[in-house]
N, C-alpha and C positions, 0 to 999 in steps of 0.2 A: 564773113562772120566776125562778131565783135569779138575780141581778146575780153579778160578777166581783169580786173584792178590787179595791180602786182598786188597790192596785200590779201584781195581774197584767194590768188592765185596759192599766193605762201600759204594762207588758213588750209584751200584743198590741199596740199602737200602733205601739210603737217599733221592734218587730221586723218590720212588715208595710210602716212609712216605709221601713228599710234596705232592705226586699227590693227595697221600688219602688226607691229610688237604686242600687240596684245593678245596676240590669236583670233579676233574677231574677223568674221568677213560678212559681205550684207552680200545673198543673191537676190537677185531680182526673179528667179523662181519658187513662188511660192509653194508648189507642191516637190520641189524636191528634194528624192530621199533619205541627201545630205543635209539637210535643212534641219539644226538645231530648235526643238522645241523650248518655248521659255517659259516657263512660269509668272505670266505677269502678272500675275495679284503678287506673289512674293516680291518681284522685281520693282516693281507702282511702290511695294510699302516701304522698302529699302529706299530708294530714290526719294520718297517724300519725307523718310524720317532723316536723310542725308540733310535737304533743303531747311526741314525744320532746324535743323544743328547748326548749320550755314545762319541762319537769320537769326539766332540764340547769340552765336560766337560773335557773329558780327555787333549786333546791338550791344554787347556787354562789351565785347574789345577784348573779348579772352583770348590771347593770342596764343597760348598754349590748346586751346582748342582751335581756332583758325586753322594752325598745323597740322593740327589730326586730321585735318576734313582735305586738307589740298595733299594731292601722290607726295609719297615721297622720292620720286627719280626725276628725270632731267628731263621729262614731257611736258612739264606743265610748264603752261603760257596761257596769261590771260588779258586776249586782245581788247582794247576799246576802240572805236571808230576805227576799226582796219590797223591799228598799232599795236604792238608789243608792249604794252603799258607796264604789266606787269612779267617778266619775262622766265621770272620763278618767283616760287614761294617765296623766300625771302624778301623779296621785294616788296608781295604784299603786305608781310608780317609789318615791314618796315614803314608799310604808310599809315597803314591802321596805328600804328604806335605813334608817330608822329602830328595824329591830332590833338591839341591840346586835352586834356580832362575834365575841364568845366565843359565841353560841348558831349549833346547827348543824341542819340542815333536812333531813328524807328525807321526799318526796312521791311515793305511789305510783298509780297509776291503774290502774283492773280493772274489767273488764265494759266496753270503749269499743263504741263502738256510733255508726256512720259512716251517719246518713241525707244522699243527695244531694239537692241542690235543682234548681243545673242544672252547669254543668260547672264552673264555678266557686266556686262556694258551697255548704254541707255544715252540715246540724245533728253535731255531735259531743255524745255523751251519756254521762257513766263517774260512777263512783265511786271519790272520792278518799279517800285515806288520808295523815297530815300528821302526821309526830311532830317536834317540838323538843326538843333537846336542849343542854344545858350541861355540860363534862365528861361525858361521854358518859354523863348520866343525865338520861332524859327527864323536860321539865321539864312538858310539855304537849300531847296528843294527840288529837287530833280528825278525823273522818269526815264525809264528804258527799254530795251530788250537785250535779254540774257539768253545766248544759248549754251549747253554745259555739253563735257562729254563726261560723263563719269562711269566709272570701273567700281568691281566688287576687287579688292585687294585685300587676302588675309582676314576676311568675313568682316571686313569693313568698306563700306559708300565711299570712293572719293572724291572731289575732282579731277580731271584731269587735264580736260581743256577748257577754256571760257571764253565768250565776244560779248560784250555789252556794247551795243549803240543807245548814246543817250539821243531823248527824242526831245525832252522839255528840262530846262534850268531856270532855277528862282531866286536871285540873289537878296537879300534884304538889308 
């Protein structure tokens, strides 16, 4: 039997530690009658109005909203291509800050796709779309897949976990 990539190995780890810290658990019996019912229209509207606040913060480079949206504890990690890219929030704060200010940002999301865990917690699953631009000629363009874990924390969406594999880059 094949083994895992040591980095998806660490992703299952890490993402089965949060579940346990979170209180979340996934059965694979759906009729049992320990099985937490969830409200998913509530849960769908929460998560897409999270995504919406994500692609808001991002394009604008509010970094004071960036933070609101990422946990604030020591779970968040957010892998690219199987790496610890961003390894906490701060980190991300720190790269978003670090683009110059003449370059302008439009990030789209299509195909999201809201799996619940329990009434709090939700896989989110899309394809991102990311163009850069300077003087409105795009300098750099690139596509993905984003999977999130994200948590209800204190009646706020956050993230918690993130993987982006880019699939397409466009340099100019």
């Amino acid at each position: 039997m094949r083994q895992p990539a040591p980095a998806f190995r660490i992703l299952q780890l890490f993402l089965a530690s949060t579940l346990v810290a979170s209180g979340c658990t996934l059965s694979p019996e759906h009729n049992s009658p320990d099985r937490v019912q969830i409200p998913s229209r509530d849960l769908n509207k929460g998560v897409h109005a999270l995504l919406d606040r994500w692609v808001s913060a991002f394009e604008s480079r509010d970094l004071k909203a960036v933070r609101s949206i990422l946990t604030e504890d020591d779970r968040f990690v957010w892998l690219e291509d199987g790496q610890a890219r961003y390894p906490n929030s701060d980190a991300v704060i720190a790269a978003l800050a670090s683009f110059p200010q003449e370059l302008a940002f439009e990030y789209r999301l299509s195909d999201v796709r809201i799996i619940p865990i329990s009434e709090n917690a939700a896989w989110a699953h899309m394809i991102t779309h990311t163009e850069i631009r300077r003087n409105n000629a795009v300098v750099s363009q690139f596509a993905g897949v984003v999977s999130m874990l994200v948590q209800q924390q204190h009646g706020q969406w956050r993230i918690v976990a993130a993987h982006t594999s880019n699939t397409t880059r466009s340099q100019r």
